[in-house]
C-alpha positions in Angstrom: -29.0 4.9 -34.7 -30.1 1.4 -35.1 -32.6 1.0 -38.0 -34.9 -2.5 -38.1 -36.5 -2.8 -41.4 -39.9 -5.1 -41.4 -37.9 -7.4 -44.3 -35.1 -7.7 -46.1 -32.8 -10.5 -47.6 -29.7 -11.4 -46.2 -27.0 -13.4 -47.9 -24.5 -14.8 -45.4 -20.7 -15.9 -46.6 -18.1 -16.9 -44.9 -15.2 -14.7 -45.0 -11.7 -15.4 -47.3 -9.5 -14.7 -44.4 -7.8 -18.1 -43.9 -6.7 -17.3 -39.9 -10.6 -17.1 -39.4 -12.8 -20.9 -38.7 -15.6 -21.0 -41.8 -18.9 -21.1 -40.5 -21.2 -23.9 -41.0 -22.8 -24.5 -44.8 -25.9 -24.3 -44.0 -25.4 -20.7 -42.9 -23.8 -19.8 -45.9 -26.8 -19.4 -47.8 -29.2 -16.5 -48.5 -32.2 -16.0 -46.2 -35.3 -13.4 -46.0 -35.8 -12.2 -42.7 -38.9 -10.6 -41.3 -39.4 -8.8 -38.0 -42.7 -8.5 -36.6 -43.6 -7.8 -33.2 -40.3 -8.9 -31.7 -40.1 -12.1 -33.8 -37.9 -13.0 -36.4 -39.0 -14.6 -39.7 -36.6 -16.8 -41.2 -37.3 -17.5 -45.0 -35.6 -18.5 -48.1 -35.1 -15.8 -50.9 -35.7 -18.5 -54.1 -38.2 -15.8 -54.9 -36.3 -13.0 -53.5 -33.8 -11.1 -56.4 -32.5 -8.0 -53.7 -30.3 -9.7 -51.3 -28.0 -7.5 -49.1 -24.7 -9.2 -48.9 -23.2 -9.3 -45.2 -19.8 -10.9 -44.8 -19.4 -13.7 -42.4 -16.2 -12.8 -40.2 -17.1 -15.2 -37.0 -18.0 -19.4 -36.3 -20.2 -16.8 -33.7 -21.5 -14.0 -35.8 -25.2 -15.5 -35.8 -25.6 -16.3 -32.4 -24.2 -13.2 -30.5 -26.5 -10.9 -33.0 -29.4 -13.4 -31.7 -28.5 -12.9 -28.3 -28.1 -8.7 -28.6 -31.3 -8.4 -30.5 -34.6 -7.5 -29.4 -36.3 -10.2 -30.9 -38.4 -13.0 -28.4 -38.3 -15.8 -30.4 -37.6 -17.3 -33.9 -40.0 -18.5 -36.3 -38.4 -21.0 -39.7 -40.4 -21.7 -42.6 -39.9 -25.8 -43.0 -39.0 -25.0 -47.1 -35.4 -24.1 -45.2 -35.0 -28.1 -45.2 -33.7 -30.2 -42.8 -29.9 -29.1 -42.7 -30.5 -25.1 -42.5 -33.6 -25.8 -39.6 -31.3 -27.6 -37.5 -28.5 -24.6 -38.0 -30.6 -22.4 -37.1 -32.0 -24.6 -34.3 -28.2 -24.8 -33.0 -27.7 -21.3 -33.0 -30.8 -20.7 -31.8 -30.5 -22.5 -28.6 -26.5 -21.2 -28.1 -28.1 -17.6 -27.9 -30.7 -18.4 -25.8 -34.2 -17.7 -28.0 -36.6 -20.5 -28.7 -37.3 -21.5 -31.9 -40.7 -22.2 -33.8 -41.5 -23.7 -37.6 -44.1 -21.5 -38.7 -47.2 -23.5 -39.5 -50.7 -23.1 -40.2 -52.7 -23.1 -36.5 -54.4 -26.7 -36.5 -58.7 -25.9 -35.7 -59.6 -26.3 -31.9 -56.8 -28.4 -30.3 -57.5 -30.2 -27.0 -55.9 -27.7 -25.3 -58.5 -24.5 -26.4 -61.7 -27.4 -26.7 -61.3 -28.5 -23.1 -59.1 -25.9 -21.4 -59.4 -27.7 -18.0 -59.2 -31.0 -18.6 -55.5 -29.7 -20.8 -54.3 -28.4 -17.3 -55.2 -32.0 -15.6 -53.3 -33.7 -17.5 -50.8 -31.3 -17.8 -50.7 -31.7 -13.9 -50.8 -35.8 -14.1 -48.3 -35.6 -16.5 -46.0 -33.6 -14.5 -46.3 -35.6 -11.5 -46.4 -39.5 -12.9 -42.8 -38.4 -14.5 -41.5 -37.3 -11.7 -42.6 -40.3 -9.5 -41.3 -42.7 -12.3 -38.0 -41.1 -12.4 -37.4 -41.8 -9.2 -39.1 -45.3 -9.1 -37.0 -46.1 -12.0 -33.7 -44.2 -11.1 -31.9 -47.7 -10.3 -32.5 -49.5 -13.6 -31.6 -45.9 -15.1 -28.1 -46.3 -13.5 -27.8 -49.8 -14.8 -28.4 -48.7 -18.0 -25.9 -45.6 -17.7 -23.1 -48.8 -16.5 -24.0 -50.9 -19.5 -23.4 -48.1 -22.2 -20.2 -47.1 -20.7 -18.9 -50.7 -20.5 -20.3 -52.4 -24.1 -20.4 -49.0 -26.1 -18.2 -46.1 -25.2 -19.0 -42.8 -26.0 -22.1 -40.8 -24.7 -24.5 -41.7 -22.5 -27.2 -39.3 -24.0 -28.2 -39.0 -27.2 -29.7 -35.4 -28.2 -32.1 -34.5 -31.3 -34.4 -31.7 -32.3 -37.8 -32.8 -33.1 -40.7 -30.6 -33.3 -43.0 -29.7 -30.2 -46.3 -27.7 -29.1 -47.1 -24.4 -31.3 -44.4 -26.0 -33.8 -41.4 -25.2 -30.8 -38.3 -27.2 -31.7 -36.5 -28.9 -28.7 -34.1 -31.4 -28.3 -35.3 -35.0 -27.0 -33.2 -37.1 -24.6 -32.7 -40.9 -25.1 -30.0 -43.4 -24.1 -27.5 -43.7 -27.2 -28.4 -46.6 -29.1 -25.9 -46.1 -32.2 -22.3 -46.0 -32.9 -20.9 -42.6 -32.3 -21.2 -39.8 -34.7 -24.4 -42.3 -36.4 -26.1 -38.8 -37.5 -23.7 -37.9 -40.2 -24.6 -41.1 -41.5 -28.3 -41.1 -41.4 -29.2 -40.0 -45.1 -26.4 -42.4 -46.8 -28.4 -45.0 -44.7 -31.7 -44.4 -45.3 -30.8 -44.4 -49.2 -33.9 -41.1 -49.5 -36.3 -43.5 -48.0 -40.0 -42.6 -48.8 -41.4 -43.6 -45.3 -40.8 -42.9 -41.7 -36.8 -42.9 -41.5 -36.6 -46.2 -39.4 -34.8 -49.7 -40.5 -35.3 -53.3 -39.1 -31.4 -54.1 -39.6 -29.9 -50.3 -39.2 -26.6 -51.1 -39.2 -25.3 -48.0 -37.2 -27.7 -49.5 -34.3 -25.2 -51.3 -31.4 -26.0 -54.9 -29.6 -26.8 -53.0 -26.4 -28.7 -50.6 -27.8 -31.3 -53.1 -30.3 -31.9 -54.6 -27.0 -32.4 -51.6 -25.0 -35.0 -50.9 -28.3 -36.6 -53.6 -28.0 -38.2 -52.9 -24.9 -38.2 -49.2 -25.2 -35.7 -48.8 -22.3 -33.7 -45.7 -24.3 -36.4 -44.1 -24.3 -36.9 -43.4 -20.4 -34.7 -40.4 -20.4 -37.8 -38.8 -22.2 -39.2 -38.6 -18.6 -37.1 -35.1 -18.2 -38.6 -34.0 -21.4 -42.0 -34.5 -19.8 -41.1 -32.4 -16.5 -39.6 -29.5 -18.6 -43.1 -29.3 -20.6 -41.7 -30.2 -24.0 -43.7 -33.3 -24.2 -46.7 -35.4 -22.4 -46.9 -38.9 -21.1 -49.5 -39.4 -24.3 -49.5 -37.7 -27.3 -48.6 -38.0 -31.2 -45.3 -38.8 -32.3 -42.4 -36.0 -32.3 -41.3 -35.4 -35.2 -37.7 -35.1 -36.0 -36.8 -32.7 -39.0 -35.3 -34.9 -41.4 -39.4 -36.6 -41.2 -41.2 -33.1 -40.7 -39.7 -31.7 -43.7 -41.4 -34.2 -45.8 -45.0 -34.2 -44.1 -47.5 -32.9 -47.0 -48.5 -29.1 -46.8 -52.2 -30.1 -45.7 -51.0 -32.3 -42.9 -48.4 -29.7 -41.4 -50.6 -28.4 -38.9 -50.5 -31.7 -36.9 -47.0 -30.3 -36.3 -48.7 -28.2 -33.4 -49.6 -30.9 -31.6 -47.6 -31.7 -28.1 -46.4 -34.3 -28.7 -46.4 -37.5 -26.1 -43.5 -40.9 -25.0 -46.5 -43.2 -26.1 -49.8 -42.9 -28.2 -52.1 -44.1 -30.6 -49.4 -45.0 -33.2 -47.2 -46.3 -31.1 -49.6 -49.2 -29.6 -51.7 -49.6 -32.5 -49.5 -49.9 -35.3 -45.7 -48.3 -34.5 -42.9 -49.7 -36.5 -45.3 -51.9 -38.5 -46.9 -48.5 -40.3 -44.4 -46.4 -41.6 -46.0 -44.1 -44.1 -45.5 -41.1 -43.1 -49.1 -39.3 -44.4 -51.0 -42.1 -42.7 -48.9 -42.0 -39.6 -49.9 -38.1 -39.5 -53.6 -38.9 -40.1 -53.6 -41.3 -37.5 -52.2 -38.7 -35.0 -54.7 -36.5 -36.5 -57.2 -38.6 -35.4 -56.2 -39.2 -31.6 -56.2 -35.1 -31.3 -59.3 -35.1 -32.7 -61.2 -37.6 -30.4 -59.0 -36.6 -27.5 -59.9 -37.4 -23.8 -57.8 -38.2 -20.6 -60.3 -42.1 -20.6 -58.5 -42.2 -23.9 -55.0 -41.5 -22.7 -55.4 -43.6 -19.8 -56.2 -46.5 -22.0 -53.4 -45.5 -24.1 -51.2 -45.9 -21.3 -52.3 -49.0 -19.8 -51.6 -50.7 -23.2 -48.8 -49.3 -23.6 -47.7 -51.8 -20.7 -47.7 -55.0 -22.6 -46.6 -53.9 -25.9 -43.2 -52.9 -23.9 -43.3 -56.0 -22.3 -43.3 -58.1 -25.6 -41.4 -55.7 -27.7 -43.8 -54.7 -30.1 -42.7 -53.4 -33.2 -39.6 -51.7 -32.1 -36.1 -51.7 -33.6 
């Protein structure tokens, strides 16, 4: 008989057997895991002394006992950090179970404070992504020609950033960057205090600092919006190497859906990069939310694409 404790600690190591692939190092650490109501709780155990040691003996241990167990869905506290979210976020996704940070809820979003207005523009959204993807599906070919021919390597580029209810997903773009540019991310941004973004990023291609320039990588985002991850408007989503570092009192803008354009992306994008007033400024939008203000949103959108503003 299968016992399922409400908590314990579980230490994960990789096994000494030299014939058998180590696991990744982030799961080589020691976690506290809670099951309530079919979900999983992934914590760490920094405060946690009685750790049951389990020994690691597959690359595929985690995900097929995600997969066989009962569990709906995953919920990871952020103090995890960036590198143990996203292996957990991997091996969430293999087994098939979605995964959630567990925040604080954020008081009355749009979504409860006008329930049917949420649903039209859930509906507009829907339908304006799917028309432009079509409309556009020519200049998305050309684009698809122009990486293959000036930048070999994938067409796609694929990263987890933070959704609705705090749901990780991965976003689409066109690859802008030298392959294998996310190992290098960290010795680039040198533990930059702001938004992780550079004018002169050196890992950034020719063909991709002009496809940035006008915002043309990110059209692939269009699928994002017709599988319900993200809206035409909204805040900015997060990745986890910036979520990580959001202050506790402004996590629950993590909840928020988050959108291709918005406020901070025509009113200020790459020319305000502190990260607690980019959050307050998101905050604000959700706050004063309306679909007159997303149209607006959207229609200025136009010319700042146009002209290039602030992007790199």
């Amino acid at each position: 008989m299968m016992v399922q404790p409400s908590s314990f600690a579980l230490s994960v190591h990789p096994t000494a057997n030299p014939l058998v692939e180590p696991t990744s190092p982030a799961l080589t650490a020691d976690y506290k895991l809670t099951w309530r109501q079919r979900k999983l709780i992934v914590s760490d155990t920094a405060d946690d002394h009685h750790a049951i040691l389990l020994p690691f003996r597959h690359p595929n241990w985690l995900v097929s006992c995600l997969a066989r167990s009962p569990v709906t869905l995953i919920k990871l506290d952020l103090d995890l950090g960036e590198t143990r979210l996203k292996a957990w976020a991997d091996a969430c996704a293999q087994a098939q179970k979605p995964a959630y940070l567990r925040l604080r809820q954020h008081p009355h979003p749009p979504a409860q404070r006008y329930p049917r207005r949420w649903w039209l523009k859930r509906g507009l959204d829907w339908l304006a992504a799917a028309v432009l993807l079509i409309l556009l599906s020519p200049l998305l070919l050309v684009l698809v020609g122009l990486i293959q021919v000036f930048s070999p390597g994938p067409i796609l580029f694929k990263q987890w950033r933070v959704g609705a209810r705090g749901k990780l997903f991965q976003i689409i773009k066109f690859r802008t960057m030298v392959v294998g540019a996310e190992r290098l991310h960290h010795r680039v941004m040198h533990q930059q205090a702001g938004l992780h973004k550079l004018t002169d990023d050196p890992r950034i291609t020719p063909l991709g600092r002009w496809m940035r320039k006008y915002s043309l990588d990110e059209l692939p985002q269009l699928v994002n919006v017709l599988r319900g991850d993200m809206s035409l408007v909204g805040p900015r989503p997060w990745a986890l190497y910036d979520a990580v570092r959001i202050r506790p009192e402004l996590q629950p803008r993590l909840n928020a859906l988050p959108g291709i354009t918005g406020a901070w992306q025509v009113e200020s994008r790459s020319h305000l990069r502190d990260l607690n007033l980019v959050n307050q400024c998101d905050l604000d939008y959700l706050h004063q939310w309306s679909l007159r203000r997303d149209l607006l949103l959207l229609l200025r959108t136009i010319p700042k694409v146009l002209t290039g503003f602030g992007a790199y």
